[in-house]
N, C-alpha and C positions, 0 to 999 in steps of 0.2 A: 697497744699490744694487748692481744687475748689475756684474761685470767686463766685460761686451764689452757695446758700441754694441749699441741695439735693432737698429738695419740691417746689423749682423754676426754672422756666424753661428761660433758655436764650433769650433773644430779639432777634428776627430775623432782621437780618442783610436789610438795605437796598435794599443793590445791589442783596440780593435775592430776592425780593419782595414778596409782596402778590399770594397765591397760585393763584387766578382769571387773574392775570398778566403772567403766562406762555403763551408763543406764544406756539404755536403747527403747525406745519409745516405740509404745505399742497403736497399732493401725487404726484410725479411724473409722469407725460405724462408717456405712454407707449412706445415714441418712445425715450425715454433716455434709455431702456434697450435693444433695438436693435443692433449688434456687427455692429460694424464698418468697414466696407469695404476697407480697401487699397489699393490701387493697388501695384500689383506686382513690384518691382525695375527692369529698364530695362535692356536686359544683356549685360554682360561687353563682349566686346572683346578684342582681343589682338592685333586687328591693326584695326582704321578706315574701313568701310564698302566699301567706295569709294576705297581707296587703295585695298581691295582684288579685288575690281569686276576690276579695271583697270589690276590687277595683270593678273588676270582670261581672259581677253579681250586679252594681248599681249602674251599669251601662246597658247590660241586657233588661233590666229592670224598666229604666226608663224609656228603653226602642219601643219595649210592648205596650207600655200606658201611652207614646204618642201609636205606634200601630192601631193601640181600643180608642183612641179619641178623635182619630183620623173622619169616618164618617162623622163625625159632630162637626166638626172645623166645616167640613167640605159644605152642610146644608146653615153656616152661620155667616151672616152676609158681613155684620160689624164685628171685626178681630178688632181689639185694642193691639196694632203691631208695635207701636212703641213698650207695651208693655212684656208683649211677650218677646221682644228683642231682648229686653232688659232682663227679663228671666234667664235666654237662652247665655247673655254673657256672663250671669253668676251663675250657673250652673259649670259654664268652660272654666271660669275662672277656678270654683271649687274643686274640679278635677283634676287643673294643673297644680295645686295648692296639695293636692292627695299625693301626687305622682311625685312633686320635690320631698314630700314627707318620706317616704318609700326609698329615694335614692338617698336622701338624708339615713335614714333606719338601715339601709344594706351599704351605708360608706362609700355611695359612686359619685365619683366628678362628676360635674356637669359637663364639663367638657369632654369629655368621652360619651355624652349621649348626644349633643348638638353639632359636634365637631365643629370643624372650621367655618369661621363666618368673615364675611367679608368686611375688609373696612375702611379699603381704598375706591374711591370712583371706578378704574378702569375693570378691580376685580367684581365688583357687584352686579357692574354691567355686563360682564360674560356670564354671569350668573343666574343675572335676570335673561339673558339670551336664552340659556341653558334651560331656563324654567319655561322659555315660550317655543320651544321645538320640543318639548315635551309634554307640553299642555297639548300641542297640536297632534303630534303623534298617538298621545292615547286617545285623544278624542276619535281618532279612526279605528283603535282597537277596542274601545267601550262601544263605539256604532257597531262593531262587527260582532261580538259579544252580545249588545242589545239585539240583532237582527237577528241573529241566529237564535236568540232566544224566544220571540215570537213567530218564528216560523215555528219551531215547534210546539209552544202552545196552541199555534193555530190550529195545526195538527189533529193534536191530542182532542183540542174542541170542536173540531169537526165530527172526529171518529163519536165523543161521546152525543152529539147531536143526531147521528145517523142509528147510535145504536138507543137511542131515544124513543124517536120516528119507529122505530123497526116492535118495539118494546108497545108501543100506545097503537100501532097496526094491530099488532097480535091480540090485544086486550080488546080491541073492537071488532075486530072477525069473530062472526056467528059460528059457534062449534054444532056439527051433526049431532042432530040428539031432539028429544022432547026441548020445544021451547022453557026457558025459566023465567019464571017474573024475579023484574029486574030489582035486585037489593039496592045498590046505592050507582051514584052517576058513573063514569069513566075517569080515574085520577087525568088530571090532566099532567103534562112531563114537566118535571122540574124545569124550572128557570134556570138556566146558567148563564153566568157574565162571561162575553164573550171578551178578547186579549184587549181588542179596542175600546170597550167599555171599561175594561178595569185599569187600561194606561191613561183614558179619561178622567175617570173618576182622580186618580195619582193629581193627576195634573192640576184638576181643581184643586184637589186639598194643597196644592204647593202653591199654586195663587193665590190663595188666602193670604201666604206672610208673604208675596212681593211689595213694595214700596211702591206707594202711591203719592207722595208729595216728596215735599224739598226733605222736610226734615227728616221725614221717615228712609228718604233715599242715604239722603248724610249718615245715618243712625246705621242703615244695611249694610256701609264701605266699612265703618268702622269696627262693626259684627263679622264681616265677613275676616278684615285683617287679627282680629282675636282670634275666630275659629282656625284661619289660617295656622296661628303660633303654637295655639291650644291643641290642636288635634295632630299634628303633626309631631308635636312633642312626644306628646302620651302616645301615639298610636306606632309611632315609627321611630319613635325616640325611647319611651319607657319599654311598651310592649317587646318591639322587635330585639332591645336587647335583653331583655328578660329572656325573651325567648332562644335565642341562639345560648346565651350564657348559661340556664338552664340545661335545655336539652341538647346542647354544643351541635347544632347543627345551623347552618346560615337558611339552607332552606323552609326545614320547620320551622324556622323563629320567623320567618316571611310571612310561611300561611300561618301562624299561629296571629300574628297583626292582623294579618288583610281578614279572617274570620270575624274578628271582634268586632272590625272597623264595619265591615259588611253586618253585623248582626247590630251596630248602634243605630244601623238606619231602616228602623222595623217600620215608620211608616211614610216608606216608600215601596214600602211592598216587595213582595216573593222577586219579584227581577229584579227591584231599583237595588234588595240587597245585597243580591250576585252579580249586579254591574259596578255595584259600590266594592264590592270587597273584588275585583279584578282592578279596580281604579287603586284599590289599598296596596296591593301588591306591585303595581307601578310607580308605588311612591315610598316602597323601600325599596325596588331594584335602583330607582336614583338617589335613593339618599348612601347605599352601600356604591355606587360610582363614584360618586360627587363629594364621600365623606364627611358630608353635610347633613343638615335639615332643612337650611336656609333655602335651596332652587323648589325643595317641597313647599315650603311655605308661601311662596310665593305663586306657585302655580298654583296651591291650593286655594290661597285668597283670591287669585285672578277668577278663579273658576265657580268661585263661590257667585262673586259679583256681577259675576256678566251672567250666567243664569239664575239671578234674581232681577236682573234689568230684561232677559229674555220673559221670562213671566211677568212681568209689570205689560209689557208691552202688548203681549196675548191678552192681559184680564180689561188692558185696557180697548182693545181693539174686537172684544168679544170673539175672533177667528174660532175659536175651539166649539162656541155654540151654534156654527152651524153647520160641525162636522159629524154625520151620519159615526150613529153609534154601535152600527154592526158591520 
């Protein structure tokens, strides 16, 4: 049963108060409903910024010292190759030893730079498959790359030979006038290394470090499967994610690798570094397929090895010296 009579109405409560005691709440500013601005979180990388650019600094560093020491190699008949094999693998070794310091220093798994590797028979083997329809297919896209790029050096060397010629006519055609006793001879026209000479010359200096014996062949598989691990690492495994994680883009972080990768290889000269750094960029377009490093690594080591058995084979068969140099 109710406490108060139906025809009585309850006492209102104190702490309700009198209806004239309601506060009413006064309007908010306009700028309480303005969104709120945050800035963006800055991006994460995978190694300190200082660490790449030092990384970046002693790569470029050492393409130009082998670039300056290129014609010395090419007119030195005895290379110690065993020795300077053993250089080139503490040098890869040191760089991967940078590059783990770097992902160590910016906190990244390794497995996030290597991704998936195989480690059953049947998977290694689609893998290795994987890596030999890819060796194969770039090698028609670095030919087409490479062709295209000496035709138009051709080119360009023709036009400056014509404008040469055109240049050394004019300076020996007799102008009207009082004869002058002659000051000095006719300059004669610069020399210029024509595209065939200077993929020559390359080519010698890459025969230099081919394998010439048993051991020195043994010593070049075993160099080649380092640089295999080592360069693909660092180049398409450190670089390429620095890169995308960086500047968050997949495509920049490609050519930000395939640059580096092409400018490590200064002495192979102005094409060998733009056929290298399109080779760079086929070897992260597979390792972002394959979410791997492993099919790069292997096609890389294939491709090491078989063109340093192609040049053993040349230096051994002397074919390059007796092919006309212009």
């Amino acid at each position: 049963m109710s406490e108060f009579p139906e025809s009585e109405t309850p006492p209102q409560s104190e702490a309700i108060g009198e209806p004239d005691s309601v506060c009413v709440a006064e309007p908010l500013p306009e700028e309480a409903f303005e969104p709120i601005h945050t800035p963006p979180p800055p991006p994460r990388t995978v190694a300190p910024l200082w660490h790449t650019a030092l990384l970046v600094a002693i790569i470029v560093a050492v393409s130009a010292w082998g670039a300056y020491q290129r014609p010395r190699i090419t007119s030195s008949s005895h290379t110690p190759l065993l020795a300077h094999y053993a250089a080139t693998a503490t040098l890869e070794i040191v760089i991967v030893l940078w590059g783990l310091l770097g992902l160590r220093l910016g906190h990244t798994r390794l497995r996030s730079i290597f991704g998936r590797f195989p480690i059953t028979f049947p998977a290694i083997a689609r893998e290795v498959g994987v890596s030999a329809i890819f060796w194969l297919a770039s090698m028609f896209i670095l030919g087409s790359v490479a062709l295209t790029w000496t035709t138009v050096e051709t080119k360009i060397y023709e036009a400056q030979i014509k404008h040469d010629q055109q240049v050394e006519s004019a300076e020996n055609t007799p102008q009207n006038g009082p004869a002058k006793s002659p000051e000095k001879p006719p300059k004669a026209p610069p020399h210029r290394q024509s595209p065939q000479e200077k993929q020559l010359e390359t080519s010698r200096a890459l025969m230099t470090m081919a394998p010439t014996t048993l051991a020195e062949g043994i010593a070049w598989g075993l160099l080649c499967v380092l640089v295999g691990f080592s360069e693909e690492f660092v180049f398409r495994g450190y670089f390429m994610a620095q890169g995308i994680s960086f500047l968050r883009s997949v495509p920049i972080g490609v050519l930000f690798s395939a640059l580096v990768f092409g400018a490590a290889h200064g002495y192979e000269g102005a094409r060998g570094m733009v056929v290298i750094g399109v080779y760079g960029a086929l070897f992260s377009i597979l390792a972002l397929l394959r979410r791997s490093l492993f099919p790069g690594m292997v096609a890389h080591a294939w491709h090491d090895f078989s063109t340093g058995l192609l040049l053993a084979f040349l230096r051994s068969s002397h074919l390059l010296d007796n092919l006309p140099k212009n």
